[in-house]
C-alpha positions in Angstrom: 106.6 102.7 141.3 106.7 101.3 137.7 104.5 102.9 135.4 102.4 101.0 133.1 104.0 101.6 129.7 107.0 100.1 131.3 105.5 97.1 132.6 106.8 94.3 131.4 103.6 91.8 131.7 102.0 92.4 128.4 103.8 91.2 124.9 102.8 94.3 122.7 101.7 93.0 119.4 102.7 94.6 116.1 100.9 94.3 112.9 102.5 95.0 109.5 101.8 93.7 105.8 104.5 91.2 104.2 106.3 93.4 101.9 109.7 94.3 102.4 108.6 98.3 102.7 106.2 97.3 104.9 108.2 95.4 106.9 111.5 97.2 106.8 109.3 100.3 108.5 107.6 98.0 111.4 110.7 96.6 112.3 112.0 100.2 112.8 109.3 101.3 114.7 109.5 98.0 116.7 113.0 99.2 117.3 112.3 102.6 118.4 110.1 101.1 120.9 112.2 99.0 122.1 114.8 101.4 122.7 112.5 104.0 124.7 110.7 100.7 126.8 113.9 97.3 126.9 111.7 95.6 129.6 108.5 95.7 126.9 108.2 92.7 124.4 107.3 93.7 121.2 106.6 90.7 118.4 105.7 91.7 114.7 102.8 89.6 113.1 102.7 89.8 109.4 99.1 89.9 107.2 98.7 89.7 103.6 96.3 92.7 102.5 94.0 92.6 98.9 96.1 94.9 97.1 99.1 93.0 98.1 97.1 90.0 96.5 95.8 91.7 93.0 98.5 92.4 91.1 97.3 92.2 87.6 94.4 94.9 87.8 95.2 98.8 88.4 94.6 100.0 91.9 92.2 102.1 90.9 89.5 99.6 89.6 89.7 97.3 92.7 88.7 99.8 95.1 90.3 102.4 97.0 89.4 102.3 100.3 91.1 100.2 103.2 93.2 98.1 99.9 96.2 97.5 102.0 95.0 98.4 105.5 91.3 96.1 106.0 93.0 93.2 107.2 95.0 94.5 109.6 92.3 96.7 111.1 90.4 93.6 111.5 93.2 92.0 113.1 93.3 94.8 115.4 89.4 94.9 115.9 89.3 91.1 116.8 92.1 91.4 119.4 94.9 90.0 117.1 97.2 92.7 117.1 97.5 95.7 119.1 98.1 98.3 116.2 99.6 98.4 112.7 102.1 100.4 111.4 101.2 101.5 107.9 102.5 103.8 105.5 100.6 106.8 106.0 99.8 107.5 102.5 98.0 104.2 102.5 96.1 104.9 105.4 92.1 105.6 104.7 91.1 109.1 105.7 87.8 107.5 107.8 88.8 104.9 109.9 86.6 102.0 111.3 84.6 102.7 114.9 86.9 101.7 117.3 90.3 102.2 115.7 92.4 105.8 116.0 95.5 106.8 113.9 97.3 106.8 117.2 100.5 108.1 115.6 102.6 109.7 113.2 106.3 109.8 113.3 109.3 112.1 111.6 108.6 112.5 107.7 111.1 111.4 105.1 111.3 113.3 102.4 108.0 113.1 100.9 108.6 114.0 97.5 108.3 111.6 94.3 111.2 110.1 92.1 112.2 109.6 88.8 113.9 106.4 88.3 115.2 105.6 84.3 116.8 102.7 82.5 120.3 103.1 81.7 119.7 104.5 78.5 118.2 107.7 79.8 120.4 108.0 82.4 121.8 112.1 81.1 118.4 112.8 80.7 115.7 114.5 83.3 112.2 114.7 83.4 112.2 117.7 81.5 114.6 116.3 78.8 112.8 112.8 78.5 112.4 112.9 74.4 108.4 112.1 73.1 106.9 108.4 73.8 109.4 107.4 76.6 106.9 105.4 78.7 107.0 106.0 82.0 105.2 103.2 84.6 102.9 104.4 87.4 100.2 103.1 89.8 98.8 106.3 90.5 96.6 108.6 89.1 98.1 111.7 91.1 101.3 111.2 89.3 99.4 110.2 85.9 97.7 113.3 86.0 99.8 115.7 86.9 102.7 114.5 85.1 100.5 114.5 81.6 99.5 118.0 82.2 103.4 119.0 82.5 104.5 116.7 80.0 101.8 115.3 77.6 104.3 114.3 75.4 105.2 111.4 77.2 103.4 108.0 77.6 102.5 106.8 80.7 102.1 103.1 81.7 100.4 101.3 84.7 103.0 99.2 86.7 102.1 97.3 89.9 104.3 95.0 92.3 106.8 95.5 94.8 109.7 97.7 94.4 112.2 94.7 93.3 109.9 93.2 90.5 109.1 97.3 89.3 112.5 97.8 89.0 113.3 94.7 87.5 110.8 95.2 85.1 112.6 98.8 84.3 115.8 97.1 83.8 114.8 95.1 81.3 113.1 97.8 79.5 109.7 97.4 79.7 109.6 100.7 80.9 112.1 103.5 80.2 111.7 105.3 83.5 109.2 104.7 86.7 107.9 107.0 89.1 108.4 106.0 92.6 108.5 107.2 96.2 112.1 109.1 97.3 111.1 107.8 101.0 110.3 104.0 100.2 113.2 104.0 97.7 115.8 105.4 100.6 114.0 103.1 103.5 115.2 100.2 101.0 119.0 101.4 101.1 118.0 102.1 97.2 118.5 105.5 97.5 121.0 105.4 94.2 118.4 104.8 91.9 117.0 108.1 93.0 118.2 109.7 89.5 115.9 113.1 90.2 113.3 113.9 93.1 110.6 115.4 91.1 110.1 119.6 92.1 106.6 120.1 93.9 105.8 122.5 91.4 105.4 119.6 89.3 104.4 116.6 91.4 102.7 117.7 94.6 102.8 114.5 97.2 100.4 112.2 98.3 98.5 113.2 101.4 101.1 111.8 104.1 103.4 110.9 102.1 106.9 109.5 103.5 105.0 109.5 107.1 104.1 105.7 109.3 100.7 106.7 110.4 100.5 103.9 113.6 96.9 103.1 113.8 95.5 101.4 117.2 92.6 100.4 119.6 90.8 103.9 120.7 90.3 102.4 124.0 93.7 101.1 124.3 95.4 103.8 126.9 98.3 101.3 127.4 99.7 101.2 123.3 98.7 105.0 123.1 100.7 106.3 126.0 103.4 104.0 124.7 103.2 105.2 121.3 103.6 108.9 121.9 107.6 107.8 122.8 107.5 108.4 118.6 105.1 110.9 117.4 106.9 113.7 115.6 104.5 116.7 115.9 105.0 119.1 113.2 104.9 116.1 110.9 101.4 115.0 112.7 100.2 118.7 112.1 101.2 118.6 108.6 99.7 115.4 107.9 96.4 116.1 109.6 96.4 118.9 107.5 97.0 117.3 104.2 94.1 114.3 105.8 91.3 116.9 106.4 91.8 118.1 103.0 91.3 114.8 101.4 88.7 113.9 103.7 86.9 117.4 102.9 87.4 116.5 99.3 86.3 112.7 99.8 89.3 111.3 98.0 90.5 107.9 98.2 94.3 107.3 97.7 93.6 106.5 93.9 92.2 109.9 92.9 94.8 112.9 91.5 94.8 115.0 94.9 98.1 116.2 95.4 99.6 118.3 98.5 102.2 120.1 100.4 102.8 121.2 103.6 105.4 123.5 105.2 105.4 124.4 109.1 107.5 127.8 109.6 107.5 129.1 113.7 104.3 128.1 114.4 102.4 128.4 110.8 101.0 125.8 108.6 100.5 126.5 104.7 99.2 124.1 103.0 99.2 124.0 99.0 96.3 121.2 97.2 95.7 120.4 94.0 92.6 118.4 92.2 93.7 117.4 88.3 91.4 115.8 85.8 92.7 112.2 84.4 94.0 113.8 81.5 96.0 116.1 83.1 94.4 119.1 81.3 92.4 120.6 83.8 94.4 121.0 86.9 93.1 123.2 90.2 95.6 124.4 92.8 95.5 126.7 95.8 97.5 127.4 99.0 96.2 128.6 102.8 98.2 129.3 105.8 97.2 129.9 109.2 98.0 128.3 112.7 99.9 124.7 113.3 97.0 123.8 116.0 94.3 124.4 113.3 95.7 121.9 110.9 92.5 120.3 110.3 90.9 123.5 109.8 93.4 124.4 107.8 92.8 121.5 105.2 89.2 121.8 105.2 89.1 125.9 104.3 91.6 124.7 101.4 89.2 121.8 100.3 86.7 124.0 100.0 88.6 126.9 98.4 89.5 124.7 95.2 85.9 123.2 95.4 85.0 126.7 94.7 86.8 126.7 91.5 85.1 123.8 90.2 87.1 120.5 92.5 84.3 119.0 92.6 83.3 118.6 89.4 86.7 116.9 88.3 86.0 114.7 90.9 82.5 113.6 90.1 84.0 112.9 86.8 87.0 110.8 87.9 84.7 108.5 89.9 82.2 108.1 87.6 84.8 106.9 85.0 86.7 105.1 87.5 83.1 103.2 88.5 82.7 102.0 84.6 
């Protein structure tokens, strides 16, 4: 008897944003799928999202929540697409009644990069001299960055990864800080010129992990879907998710995490940093790999403890101005 994941009657639909990240991942998860079920039909339909749209303002004034995943939850929610494959890190902690992240697959390497101009090309982060300006979109890296190194300046930079480096090249910036998993899913893994230690950048929460968000009533796409879930990157990211959740975080406030699953425990290390880098909070807990989301939430509240919350008021009433 066929089963119904291997069915061929239904065209799976797959929904992904335009950009060449975004689209370089979907096609590789529409190629995973198609290796595990080659009687399935899987199409990719593309969506433009609102932060793919604003370019000229800084993420963190045009809203946080849902910036580069709304449209293609709505696409799922009206029956458009089946699910969307976003990158993780993008991915709202809350999602909208009716849709489930219905997957997480093998992490890159979730740490962040330095990337420099030619001129600085002996130099590390370390050994960048005073007033090199460095271009960022994020405040995680902003912060955290200015409370190791207040000595440089740090610039906000937004656009694709092609018109950012450009925009390095011709030295409008003398360094940027980017992702070491989007650079490498690019083949641009050369420009990589140092990945940044965690005990200066801690990651985004899911970081250099697809997230596959779906239908919670669609049994057919989950079942097929679990054909990619890595699981001790799903623990690890449902870790670092509860945490931020707990915390009630968007993707534009300076939370930074990292995980590490050894036998079958999960420690988890968070931090909370004010804007200007000189207050920064950081803790670690470790328990069980099946308690993830516990695991995250005793952490969130362990640095709330030390005064979190506070930094975080702040930072959203500044950000709300």
């Amino acid at each position: 008897m066929t089963s119904t994941v291997s069915s061929p009657s239904r065209t799976i639909r797959i929904g992904s944003r335009k950009s060449q990240l975004a689209l370089v991942q979907t096609h590789w998860v529409q190629e995973q799928l198609q290796k595990h079920y080659p009687n399935r039909t899987f199409e990719v339909h593309t969506m433009s999202t609102q932060g793919d749209n604003i370019l000229d303002v800084a993420l963190s004034k045009i809203g946080d929540k849902g910036l580069f995943t709304k449209e293609l939850e709505l696409g799922m929610l009206h029956n458009q697409v089946d699910f969307a494959v976003h990158s993780l890190k993008d991915l709202p902690t809350n999602l909208p009644e009716g849709l489930v992240l219905g997957c997480v697959t093998e992490r890159e390497n979730p740490a962040d990069a330095l990337v420099v101009h030619e001129k600085h090309k002996d130099k590390q982060l370390d050994t960048l001299p005073p007033g090199t300006i460095v271009g960022t979109s994020s405040l995680r890296r902003l912060a955290q960055l200015r409370h190791h190194y207040p000595h440089l300046e740090f610039k906000d930079i937004r656009g694709n990864l092609n018109t950012r480096l450009a925009k390095l090249d011709a030295g409008e910036y003398d360094a940027l800080i980017l992702a070491v998993a989007g650079l490498q899913r690019l083949g641009m893994a050369e420009r990589i010129h140092q990945a940044i230690p965690s005990d200066v950048s801690l990651h985004a929460v899911g970081q250099g992990a697809l997230g596959i968000e779906c239908r919670a009533e669609d049994a057919e796409v989950l079942e097929l879907l679990k054909a990619l879930e890595h699981k001790p990157t799903a623990q690890r990211c449902y870790a670092e998710r509860a945490f931020l959740r707990e915390l009630e975080g968007g993707c534009q406030v300076p939370i930074g995490v990292q995980t590490v699953i050894e036998g079958e425990t999960l420690t988890l290390t968070g931090m909370v940093a004010s804007l200007d880098g000189q207050r920064l909070i950081k803790d670690t807990t470790s328990g069980a790999a099946t308690q993830a989301e516990e695991l995250g939430i005793e952490l969130a509240n362990k640095l709330k403890d030390q005064g979190a919350q506070a930094i975080l008021n702040e930072i959203f009433a500044e950000i709300q101005r």
